[in-house]
C-alpha positions as CSV (number, residue, x, y, z in Angstrom):
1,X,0.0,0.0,0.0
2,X,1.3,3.6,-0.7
3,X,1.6,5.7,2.2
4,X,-1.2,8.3,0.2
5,X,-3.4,5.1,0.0
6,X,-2.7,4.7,3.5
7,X,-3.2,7.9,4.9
8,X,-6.6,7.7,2.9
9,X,-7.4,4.4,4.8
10,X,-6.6,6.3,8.2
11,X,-8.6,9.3,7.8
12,X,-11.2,7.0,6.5
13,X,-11.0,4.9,9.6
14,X,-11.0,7.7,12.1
15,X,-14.3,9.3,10.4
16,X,-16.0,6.0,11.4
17,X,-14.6,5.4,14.4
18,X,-16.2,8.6,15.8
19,X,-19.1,8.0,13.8
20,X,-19.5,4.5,15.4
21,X,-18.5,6.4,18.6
22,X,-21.0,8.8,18.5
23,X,-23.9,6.7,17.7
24,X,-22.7,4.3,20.4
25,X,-22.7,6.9,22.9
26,X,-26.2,8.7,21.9
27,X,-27.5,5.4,21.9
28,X,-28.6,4.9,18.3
29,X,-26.3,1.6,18.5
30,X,-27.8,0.2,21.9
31,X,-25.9,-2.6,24.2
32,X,-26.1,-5.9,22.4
33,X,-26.9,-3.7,19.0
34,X,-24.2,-5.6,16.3
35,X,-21.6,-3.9,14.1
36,X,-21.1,-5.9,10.7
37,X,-17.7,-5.2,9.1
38,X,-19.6,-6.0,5.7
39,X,-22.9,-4.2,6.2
40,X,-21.2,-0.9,8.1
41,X,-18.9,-1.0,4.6
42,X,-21.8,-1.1,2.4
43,X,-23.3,1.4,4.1
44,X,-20.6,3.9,4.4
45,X,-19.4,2.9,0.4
46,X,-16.0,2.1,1.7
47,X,-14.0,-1.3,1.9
48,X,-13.6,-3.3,4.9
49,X,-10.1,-2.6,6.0
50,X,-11.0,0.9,7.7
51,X,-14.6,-0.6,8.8
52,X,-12.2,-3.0,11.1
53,X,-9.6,-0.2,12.1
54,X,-12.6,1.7,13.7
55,X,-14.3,-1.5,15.2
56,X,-10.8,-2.8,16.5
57,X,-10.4,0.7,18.5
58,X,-13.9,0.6,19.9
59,X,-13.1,-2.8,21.3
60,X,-10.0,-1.1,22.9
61,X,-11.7,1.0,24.3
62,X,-14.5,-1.3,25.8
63,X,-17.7,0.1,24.3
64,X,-17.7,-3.0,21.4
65,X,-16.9,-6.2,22.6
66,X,-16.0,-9.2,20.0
67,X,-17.9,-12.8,20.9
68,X,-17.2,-16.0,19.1
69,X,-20.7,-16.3,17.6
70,X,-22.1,-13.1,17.2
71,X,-19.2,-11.2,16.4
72,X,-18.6,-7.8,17.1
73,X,-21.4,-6.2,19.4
74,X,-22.3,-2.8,21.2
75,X,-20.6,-3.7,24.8
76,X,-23.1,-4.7,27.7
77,X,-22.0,-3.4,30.9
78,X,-23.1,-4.8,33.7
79,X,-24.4,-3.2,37.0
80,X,-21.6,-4.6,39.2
81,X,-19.1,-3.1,36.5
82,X,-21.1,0.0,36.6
83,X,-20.5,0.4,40.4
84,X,-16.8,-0.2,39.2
85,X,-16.7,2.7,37.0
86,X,-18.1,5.2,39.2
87,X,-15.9,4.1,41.9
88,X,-12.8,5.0,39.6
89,X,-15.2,8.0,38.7
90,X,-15.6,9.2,42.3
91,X,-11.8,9.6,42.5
92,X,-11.0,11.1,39.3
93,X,-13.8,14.1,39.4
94,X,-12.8,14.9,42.7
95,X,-8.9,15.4,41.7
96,X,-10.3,17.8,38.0
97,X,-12.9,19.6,40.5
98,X,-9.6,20.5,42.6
99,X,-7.4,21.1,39.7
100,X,-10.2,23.4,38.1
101,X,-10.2,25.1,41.2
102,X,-6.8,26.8,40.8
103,X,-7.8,27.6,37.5
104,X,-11.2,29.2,38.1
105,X,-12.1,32.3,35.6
106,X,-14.9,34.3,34.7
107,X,-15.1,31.8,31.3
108,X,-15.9,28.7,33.3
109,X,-18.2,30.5,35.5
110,X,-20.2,31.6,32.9
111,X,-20.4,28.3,31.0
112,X,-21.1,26.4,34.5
113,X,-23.8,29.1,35.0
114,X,-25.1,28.4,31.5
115,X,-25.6,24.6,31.7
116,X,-26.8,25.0,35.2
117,X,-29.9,27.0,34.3
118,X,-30.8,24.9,31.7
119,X,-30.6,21.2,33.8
120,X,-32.5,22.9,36.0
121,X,-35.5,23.1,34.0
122,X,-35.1,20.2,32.1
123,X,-34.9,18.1,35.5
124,X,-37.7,19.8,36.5
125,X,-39.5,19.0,33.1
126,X,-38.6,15.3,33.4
127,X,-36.8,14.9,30.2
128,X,-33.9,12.3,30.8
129,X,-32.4,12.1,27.6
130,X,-31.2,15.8,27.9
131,X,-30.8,15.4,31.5
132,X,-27.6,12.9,30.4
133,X,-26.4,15.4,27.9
134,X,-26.3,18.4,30.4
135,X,-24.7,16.1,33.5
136,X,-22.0,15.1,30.9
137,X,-21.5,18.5,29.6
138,X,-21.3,20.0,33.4
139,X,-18.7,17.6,34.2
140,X,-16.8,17.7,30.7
141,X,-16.7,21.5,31.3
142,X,-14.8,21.2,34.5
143,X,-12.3,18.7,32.9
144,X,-11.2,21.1,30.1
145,X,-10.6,23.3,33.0
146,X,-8.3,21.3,34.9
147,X,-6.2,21.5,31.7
148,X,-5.1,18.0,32.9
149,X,-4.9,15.5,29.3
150,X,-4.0,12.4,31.2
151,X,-6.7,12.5,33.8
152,X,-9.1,13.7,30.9
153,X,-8.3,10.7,28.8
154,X,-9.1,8.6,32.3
155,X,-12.6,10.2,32.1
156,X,-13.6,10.0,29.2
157,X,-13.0,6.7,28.9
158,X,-14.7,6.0,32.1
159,X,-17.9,8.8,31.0
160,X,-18.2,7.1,27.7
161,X,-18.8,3.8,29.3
162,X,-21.0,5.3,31.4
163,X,-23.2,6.8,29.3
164,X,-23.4,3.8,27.4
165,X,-24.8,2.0,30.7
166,X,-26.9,4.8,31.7
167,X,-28.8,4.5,28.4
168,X,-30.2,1.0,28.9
169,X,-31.2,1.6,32.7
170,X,-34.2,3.0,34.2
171,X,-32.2,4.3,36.9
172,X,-32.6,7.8,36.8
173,X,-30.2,8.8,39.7
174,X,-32.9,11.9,40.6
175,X,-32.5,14.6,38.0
176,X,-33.5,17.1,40.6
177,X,-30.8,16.0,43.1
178,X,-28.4,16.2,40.5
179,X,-28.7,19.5,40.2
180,X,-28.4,20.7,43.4
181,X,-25.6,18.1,43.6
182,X,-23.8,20.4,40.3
183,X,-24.7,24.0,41.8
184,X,-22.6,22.5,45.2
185,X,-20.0,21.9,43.2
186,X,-20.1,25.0,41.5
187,X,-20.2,27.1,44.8
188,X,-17.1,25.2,45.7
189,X,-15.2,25.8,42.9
190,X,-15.9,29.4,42.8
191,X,-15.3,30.2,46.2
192,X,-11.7,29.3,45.2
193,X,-11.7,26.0,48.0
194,X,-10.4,22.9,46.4
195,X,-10.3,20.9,48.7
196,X,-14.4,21.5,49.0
197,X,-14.3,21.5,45.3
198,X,-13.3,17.8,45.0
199,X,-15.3,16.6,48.7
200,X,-18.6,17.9,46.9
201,X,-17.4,16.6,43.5
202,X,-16.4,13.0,45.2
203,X,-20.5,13.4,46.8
204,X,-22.1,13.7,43.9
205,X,-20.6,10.3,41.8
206,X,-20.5,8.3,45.3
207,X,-24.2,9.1,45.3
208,X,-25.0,7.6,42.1
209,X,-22.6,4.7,42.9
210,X,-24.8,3.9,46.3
211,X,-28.0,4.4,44.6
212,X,-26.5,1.6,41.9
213,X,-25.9,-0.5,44.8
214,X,-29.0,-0.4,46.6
215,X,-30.9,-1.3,43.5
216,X,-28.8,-4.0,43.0
């Protein structure tokens, strides 16, 4: 292969893998949903060798897993793996919630503020599917602000999983408490304490972890 025809081939791949990555994580593609190298090819007009690329990364990341009979397949994460990944989750929002502490402008606030008003009336309308949307934001938010790459690699390989999960569960977690949970975090961070920043941070997921538990 020539490296043009190569490069062509990569840039191919890495359009479906967020593609694939997307619709995964909206949902479109639920748990158990399959991912045909030869249909997903016919349906993007492209050959099979960048269909595979993308699928081999999503199995590297954990959101596709490979089975000997069906194939490849949107992951299925179970509740005892969930509790997993909110346990590695507790610890890793309460260290950006510190580090966006220090770094605490008038551009975060105003973003924070933003997504705050809105989840509060959508929890208050009921509407989960945005609720998800507007916790991930709140948290992604406070991520870029830690201006930390590792620990936002950790996350959003953790979120992504997460949202996945979240997607195929009834368990709401209480929108409403949610939101209180995000405006005590906010206060935190903007009354410049970190170490109150990452306590109320470390709350919030270990709440959602208990409530996984006691449903268990």
């Amino acid at each position: 292969m020539t490296s043009s025809l190569q490069a062509d081939t990569q840039r191919v791949g890495e359009v479906l893998y967020k593609t694939l990555r997307d619709r995964i994580i909206s949902g479109e593609l639920r748990p158990g949903s399959r991912l045909s190298v030869p249909a997903l090819a016919e349906e993007f007009h492209v050959s099979r060798s960048p269909v595979r690329d993308a699928v081999i990364r999503l199995v590297q990341e954990n959101l596709v897993a490979e089975t000997m009979n069906r194939g490849a397949e949107v992951a299925r994460i179970s509740r005892a793996e969930l509790v997993s990944l909110y346990e590695a989750r507790e610890v890793l929002e309460g260290a950006v919630a510190r580090l966006a502490t220090e770094k605490y402008d008038g551009s975060l606030r105003r973003s924070l503020l933003a997504l705050l008003t809105e989840h509060r009336t959508v929890a208050e309308q009921g509407d989960f599917a945005r609720h998800i949307e507007l916790d991930a934001a709140f948290h992604r938010e406070i991520r870029q602000a830690a201006q930390s790459p590792v620990l936002a690699r950790m996350l959003d390989s953790v979120q992504s999983r997460v949202l996945v999960a979240m997607r195929s569960t009834s368990l709401t977690g209480g929108m409403v408490q949610a939101v209180h949970d995000h405006q005590a975090i906010f206060e935190a961070i903007g009354s410049g304490d970190a170490e109150a920043a990452e306590e109320a941070a470390r709350a919030h997921i270990r709440r959602l972890k208990e409530l996984l538990r006691a449903a268990d």
